[in-house]
Every structure is written in structure tokens, then in C-alpha cells.
N, C-alpha and C positions, 0 to 999 in steps of 0.2 A: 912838913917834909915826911916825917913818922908815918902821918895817915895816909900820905899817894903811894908811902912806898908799901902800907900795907893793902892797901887797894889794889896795888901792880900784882903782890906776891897773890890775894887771893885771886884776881883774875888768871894770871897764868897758870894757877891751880885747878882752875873752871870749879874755883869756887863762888860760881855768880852772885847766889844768893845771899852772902857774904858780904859782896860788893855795894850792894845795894845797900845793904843793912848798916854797915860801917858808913858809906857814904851819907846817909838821913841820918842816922847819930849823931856824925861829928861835924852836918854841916854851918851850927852856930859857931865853930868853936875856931875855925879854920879857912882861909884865905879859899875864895873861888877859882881856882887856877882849870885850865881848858882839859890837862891832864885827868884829874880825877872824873869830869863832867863826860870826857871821853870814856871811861874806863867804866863809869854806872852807865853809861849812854849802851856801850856795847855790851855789858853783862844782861841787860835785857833784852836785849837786839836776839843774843845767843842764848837765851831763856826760851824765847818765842813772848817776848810781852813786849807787843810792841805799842802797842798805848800808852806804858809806862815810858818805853824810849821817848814818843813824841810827848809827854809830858814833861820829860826831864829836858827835851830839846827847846819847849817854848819859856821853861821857868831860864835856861841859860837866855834866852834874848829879852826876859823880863829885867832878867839882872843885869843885863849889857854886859854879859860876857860875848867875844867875839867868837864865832865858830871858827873851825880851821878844818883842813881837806880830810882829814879822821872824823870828826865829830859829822859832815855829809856823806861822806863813804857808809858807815853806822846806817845814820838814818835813811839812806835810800833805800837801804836792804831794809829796809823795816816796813817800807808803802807795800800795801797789799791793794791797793785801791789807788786808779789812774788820779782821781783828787787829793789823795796825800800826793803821792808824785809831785805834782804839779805844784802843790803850798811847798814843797820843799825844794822845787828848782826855779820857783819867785825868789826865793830864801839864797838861791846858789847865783844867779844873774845878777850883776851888779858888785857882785864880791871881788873878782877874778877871777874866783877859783872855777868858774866856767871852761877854763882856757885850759886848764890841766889835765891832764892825758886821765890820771887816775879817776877823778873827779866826775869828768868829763865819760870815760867810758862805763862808769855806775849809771848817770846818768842815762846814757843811752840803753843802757840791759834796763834799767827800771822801766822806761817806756816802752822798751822791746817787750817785756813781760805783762805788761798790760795794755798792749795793742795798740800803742799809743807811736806808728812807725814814723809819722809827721817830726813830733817833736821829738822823736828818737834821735831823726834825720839831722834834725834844727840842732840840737845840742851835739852830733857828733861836729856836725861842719864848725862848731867854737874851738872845739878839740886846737889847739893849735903843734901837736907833735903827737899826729897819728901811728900809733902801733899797729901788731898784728892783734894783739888781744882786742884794740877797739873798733877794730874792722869785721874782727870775727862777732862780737856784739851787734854791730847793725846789720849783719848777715846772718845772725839767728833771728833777731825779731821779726825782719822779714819772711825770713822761710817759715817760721811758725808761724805766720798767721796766711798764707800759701803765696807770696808773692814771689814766686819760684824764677820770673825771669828777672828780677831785679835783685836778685842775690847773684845770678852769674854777670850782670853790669858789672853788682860792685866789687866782683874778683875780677875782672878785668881794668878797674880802673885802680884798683889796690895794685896790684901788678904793676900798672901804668905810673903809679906812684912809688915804685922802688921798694914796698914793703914786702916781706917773702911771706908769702903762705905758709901753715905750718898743719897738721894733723887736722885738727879743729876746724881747719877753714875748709877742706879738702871736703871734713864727713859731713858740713853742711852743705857746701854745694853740693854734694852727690847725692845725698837727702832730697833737698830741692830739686835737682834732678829727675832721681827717681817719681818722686811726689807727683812731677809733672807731665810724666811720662816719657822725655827727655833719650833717656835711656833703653830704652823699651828699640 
């Protein structure tokens, strides 16, 4: 209990390095609990070492720790490359946590960001309680990579879905927009 609440205190400190440090000292001595696995998970994530996050993410599924929707949130931001992605949403399928809004919209920004709009697409439609932040997600991935008429589809069917647009969705589709001459 000592050790997660001193892991908590240096993490909200952004004392990562810290986190890390305490965490690999005192992991003989002390019960694997998903909390502190979370808390070195992210203190790297927010280092920029993310090879250490996904080393610290594969030793939790050596030791049969279960993941939970922080310890995927963490690691999605951590894929810099469409193949981490992908090892880490084999990892999220089959969980449940596919169905979760939060989860679910990482998801889909991870593949938005590495051009991956398919399976962006694929894991938004899991989403089973669609917001605006995860609409605005599959509506940047597309517009970045210029599929400028299928971002105003999906604010029309977002619309069509009772969800309100808000700031965000307005300056990508007008981006998109613009982008596509649209506007002009």
C-alpha cells in the first residue's frame, strides 16, 4: 500500500523517473497490483520511452496480470508504428474493453494517426456509446490523410445520430473543406 501510494505521489509530481525507479526496486517485495503497473506504464508513456511502456505492458501479460481500460489508454499513445497498434488492439479484442467509448476512441485516433482509416473505421463501429470526441477521432483521421468527402458523410450521420458537434468537429470539417476546394 506504502509503495502505490508513493508511486501515485511521484507520478502526480511528474516525477516519472522516480516512478520507474521505485517501481523496479520494490517489485520483489510487493504484490503486482494493475495500479502501480499502470502508473510505471504511464510514467514512461510521459517520458517518451515507449519501448520501456511496451516492455513493462508484455512483462504484465507474462505475469497474468489482467489489463484494464488505463493500462490500453497508456499504451495506445505509446504505438508510433501501425504494427505496435495492431499487437495492441489483438490485445484489446476479446477483452470487452473494445466496446468502451474511451478505449474505443484511442483506438481509433491510434489508427487515425498512422493511416490506418479501415481499422480506425472497424474499431470505431465496436464503440457501443458513440460521443462527440469519437466522432471527432474518425473525422481527423480521415481528413489527414485527404479523404475530405467522407469527413462531411460522417458529420452528417453524426448529426443523424443525435450527437452535437462541437468546436473541433466544425474546424475539421472546414479543414477538409477547405483542403478540397469545397469552399472555394
Amino acid at each position: 500500500l506504502i509503495c502505490c501510494l508513493l508511486l501515485q505521489f511521484y507520478f502526480k509530481c511528474g516525477a516519472f523517473n522516480d516512478v520507474v525507479r521505485l517501481f523496479d526496486i520494490t517489485r520483489p517485495y510487493r504484490d503486482n497490483n494493475i495500479l502501480s503497473w499502470n502508473l510505471v506504464i504511464g510514467s514512461c508513456v510521459r517520458q517518451g520511452e515507449y519501448l520501456d511502456a511496451f516492455r513493462y505492458f508484455d512483462e504484465m501479460q507474462c505475469g497474468g496480470i489482467a489489463y484494464d481500460k488505463f493500462t490500453f489508454i497508456q499504451v495506445l499513445s505509446a504505438c508510433t508504428t501501425l504494427e505496435e497498434g495492431l499487437l495492441v488492439y489483438d490485445r484489446i479484442q476479446g477483452s470487452g474493453l473494445e466496446f468502451d467509448t474511451i478505449v474505443g476512441t484511442a483506438t481509433v485516433t491510434m489508427f487515425g494517426i498512422n493511416g490506418d482509416v479501415h481499422n480506425a473505421e472497424r474499431a470505431f463501429d465496436d464503440i457501443l456509446v458513440r460521443n462527440v470526441v469519437s466522432w471527432n477521432a474518425l473525422m481527423a483521421g480521415y481528413a489527414q490523410f485527404g479523404k475530405d468527402s467522407i469527413v462531411l458523410k460522417l458529420l452528417n450521420r453524426m448529426v443523424g445520430e443525435d450527437v452535437e458537434p462541437n468546436t473541433i468537429t466544425f474546424t475539421t470539417v472546414l479543414n477538409a473543406c477547405s483542403n478540397s476546394g469545397l469552399l472555394d
